[in-house]
N, C-alpha and C positions, 0 to 999 in steps of 0.2 A: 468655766465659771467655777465659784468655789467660795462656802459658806465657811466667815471665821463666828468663833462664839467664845468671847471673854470668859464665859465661866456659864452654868448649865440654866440662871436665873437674867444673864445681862443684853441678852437680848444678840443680836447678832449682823455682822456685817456682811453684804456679798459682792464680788467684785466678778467683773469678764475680763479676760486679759488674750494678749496673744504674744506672740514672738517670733521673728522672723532668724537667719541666720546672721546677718548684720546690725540686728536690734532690737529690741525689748518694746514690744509694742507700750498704748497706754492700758493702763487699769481704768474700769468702766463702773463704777459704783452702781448697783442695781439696786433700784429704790425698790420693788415688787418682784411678787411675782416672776417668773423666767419661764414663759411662755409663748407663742408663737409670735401674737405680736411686738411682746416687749423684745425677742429675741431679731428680729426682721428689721425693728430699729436699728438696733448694735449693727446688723450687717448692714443694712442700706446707709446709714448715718455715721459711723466712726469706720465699719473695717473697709466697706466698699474704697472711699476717697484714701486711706492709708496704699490697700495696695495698689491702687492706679499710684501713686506717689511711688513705692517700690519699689511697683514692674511695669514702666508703663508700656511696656512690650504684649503684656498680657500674659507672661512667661512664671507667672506665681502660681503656688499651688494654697488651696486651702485645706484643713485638716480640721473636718469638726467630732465633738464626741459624739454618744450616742444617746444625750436626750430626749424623750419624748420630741421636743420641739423642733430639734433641728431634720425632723423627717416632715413634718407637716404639709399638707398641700401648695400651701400658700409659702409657705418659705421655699420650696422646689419650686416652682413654679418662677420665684424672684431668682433664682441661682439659674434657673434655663435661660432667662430672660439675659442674664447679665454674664453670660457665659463667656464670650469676647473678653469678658478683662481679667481674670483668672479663671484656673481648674479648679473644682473640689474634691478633694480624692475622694473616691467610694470608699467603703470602710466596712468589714464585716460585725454585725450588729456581736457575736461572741468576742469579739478582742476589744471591749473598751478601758483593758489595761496598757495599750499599747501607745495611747495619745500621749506624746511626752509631754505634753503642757502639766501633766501630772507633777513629772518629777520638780518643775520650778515649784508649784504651790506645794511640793512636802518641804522644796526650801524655806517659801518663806513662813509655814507654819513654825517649822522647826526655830528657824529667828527669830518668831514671836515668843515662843516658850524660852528660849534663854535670855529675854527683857528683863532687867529686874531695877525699878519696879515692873511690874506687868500693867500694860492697859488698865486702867480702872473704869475704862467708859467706854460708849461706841467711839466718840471722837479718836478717843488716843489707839483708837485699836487700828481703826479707819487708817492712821497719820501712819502706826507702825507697818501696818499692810503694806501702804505704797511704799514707804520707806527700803522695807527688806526689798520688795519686788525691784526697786531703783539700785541695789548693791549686788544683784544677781552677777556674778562674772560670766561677761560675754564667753569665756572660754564654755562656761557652762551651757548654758543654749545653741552654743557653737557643734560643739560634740551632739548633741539632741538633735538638733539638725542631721548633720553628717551620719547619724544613724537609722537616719529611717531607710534605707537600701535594704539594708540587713533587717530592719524588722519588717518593709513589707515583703520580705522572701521568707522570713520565717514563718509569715502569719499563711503566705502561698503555700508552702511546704506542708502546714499545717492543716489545712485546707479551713481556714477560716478559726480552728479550734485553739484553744490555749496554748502561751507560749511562756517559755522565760520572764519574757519581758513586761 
């Protein structure tokens, strides 16, 4: 998930997104809050039915960050229950520089800031958001994919502690 903010008084947009290796998942406009329940939505509601469509193998893995929320009772609880249709990687609570989902949102901040005009409102920022996130070259979350071998050996090697990446 990831907060944009037109400017320090215009108030602000926030979206969930995900991506797979083959495609660019949807952006998920988060009306509130991003909290246990709002967040139990997203997964029961939008990601669950995505990756049955997938993998319907059950052969997906999920990668979440390290919010407050995504540790809660009640969302573990929903991920044990539903564990048959995807993994979720375990994730050590020191390495939340390591989720690549990072590096798409510095893309499409960075394609907001060279807009010009620039957003003038939530709508246009909103529009710009999906926008950049819809131009993201596959090649790009291709490689992000393809790297995580190498970053979870280095976060192994590391023994959980900071890395590169």
């Amino acid at each position: 998930m990831h907060k944009y903010n037109p400017s320090s008084d215009g108030g602000s947009v926030m979206v969930w997104g995900m991506f797979f290796w083959h495609d660019l998942g949807p952006l998920i406009h988060v009306e509130q809050c991003l909290n246990s329940t709002t967040y139990l939505s997203i997964i029961a509601d939008q990601v669950h039915p995505i990756m049955l469509m997938a993998y319907p193998n059950g052969d997906g893995f999920l990668q979440q960050g390290n919010a407050p929320c995504h540790g809660t009772r009640i969302v573990q609880e929903w991920f044990q229950e539903d564990a048959g249709d995807f993994s979720l990687l375990k994730w050590p609570p020191q390495s939340p520089d390591l989720n690549p989902i990072e590096h798409l949102w510095d893309k499409v901040k960075r394609a907001i800031k060279q807009l010009v005009p620039q957003p003038s409102d939530l709508t246009e920022l909103d529009s710009a958001i999906h926008q950049s996130w819809c131009q993201i070259p596959r090649i790009t979350f291709q490689h992000l994919v393809e790297s995580m071998p190498r970053r979870i050996a280095t976060v192994m090697k590391a023994k959980g502690g900071p890395t590169k990446y």
